[in-house]
N, C-alpha and C positions, 0 to 999 in steps of 0.2 A: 515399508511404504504402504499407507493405506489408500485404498482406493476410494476416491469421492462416487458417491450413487446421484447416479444420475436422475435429474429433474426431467421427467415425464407429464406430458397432458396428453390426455385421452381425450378425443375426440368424437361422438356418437352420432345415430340418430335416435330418438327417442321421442315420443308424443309429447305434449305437455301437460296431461293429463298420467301420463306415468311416473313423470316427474315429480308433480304435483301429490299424487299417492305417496310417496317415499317421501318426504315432507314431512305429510300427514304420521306417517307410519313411524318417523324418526323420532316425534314430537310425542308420539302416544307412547314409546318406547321408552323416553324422556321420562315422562312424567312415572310411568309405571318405575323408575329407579332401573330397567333395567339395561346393559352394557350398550352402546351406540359404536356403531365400528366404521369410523372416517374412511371416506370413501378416496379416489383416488382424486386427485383436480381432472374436472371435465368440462370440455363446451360439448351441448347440446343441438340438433337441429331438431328440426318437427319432419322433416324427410328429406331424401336424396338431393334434390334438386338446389335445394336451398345450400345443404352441406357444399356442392361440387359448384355452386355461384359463385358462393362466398370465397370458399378456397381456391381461388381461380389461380389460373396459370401466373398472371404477373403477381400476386400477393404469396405464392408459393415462394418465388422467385425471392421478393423481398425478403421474407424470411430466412431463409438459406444465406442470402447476401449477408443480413445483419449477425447470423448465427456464427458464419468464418470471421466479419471483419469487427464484430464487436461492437460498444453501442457507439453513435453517432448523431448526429443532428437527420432533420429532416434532407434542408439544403444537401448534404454532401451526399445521403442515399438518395435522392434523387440524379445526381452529379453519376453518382459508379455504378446506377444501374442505367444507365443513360435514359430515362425517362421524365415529364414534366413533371413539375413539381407540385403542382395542384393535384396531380392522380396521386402521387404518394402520397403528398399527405391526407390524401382524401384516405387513402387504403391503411396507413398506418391509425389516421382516428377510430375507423373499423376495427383494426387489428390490436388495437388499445381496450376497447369494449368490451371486446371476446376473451381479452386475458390473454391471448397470441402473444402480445408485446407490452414491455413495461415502458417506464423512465427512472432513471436513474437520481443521483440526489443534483447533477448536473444538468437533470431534464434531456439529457440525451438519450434516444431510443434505443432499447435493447432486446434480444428474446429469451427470455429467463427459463426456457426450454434447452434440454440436449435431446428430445423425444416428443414428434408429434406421433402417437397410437391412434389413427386414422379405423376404426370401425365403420366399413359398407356392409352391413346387411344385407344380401340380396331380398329379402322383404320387402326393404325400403325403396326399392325401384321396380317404378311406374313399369310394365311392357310396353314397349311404341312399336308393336307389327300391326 
């Protein structure tokens, strides 16, 4: 029996301007012929704040919901996580953007994820004393 490897996304925070370097640096790599070494698939934030918005409580929710019940329409995940259907789908078109969530060749939504890798840097938060 072999075991399927599990699909991972990593998720950071990272500047855009660090991002932007490793571009650079991949491209100069490129050219110079030599070896490039594929990174892991990643969503990026510019800092905490923005990471812990976006990732909010109900879009966690949605996730996890679509990850046990498999992919689905909008209408019904809005249906079994008992919430309106304008926010899901407002959260799913987000969570489509980011790479969080696919569609399938059915157009039903799915999350092509068995692993979100959640990187907090304590760096990347503000102090509020």
């Amino acid at each position: 029996m072999t075991m399927k490897k599990k699909r991972r996304i990593r998720i950071t925070i990272r500047p855009y301007a660090a991002i932007m370097q490793e571009v650079i640096d991949t491209c100069e790599n490129i050219e110079k012929g030599l070896p490039v070494t594929p990174h892991d698939t990643e969503v990026n934030f510019a800092d905490a704040a923005t990471m812990l918005s976006t990732l909010s409580e109900k879009r966690m929710e949605l996730l996890v919901f679509l990850h046990q019940h498999g992919a689905i329409n909008i209408r019904q995940l809005a249906k079994g996580l008992e919430r309106d259907y304008s926010n899901v789908h407002t959260d799913v078109k987000l969570l489509l953007r980011l790479g969080l969530l696919a569609h399938n060749k059915e157009k039903l939504v799915l999350v092509p994820w068995d692993e979100l890798a959640i990187e907090l840097p304590l760096s990347g938060l503000k102090q509020t004393v």
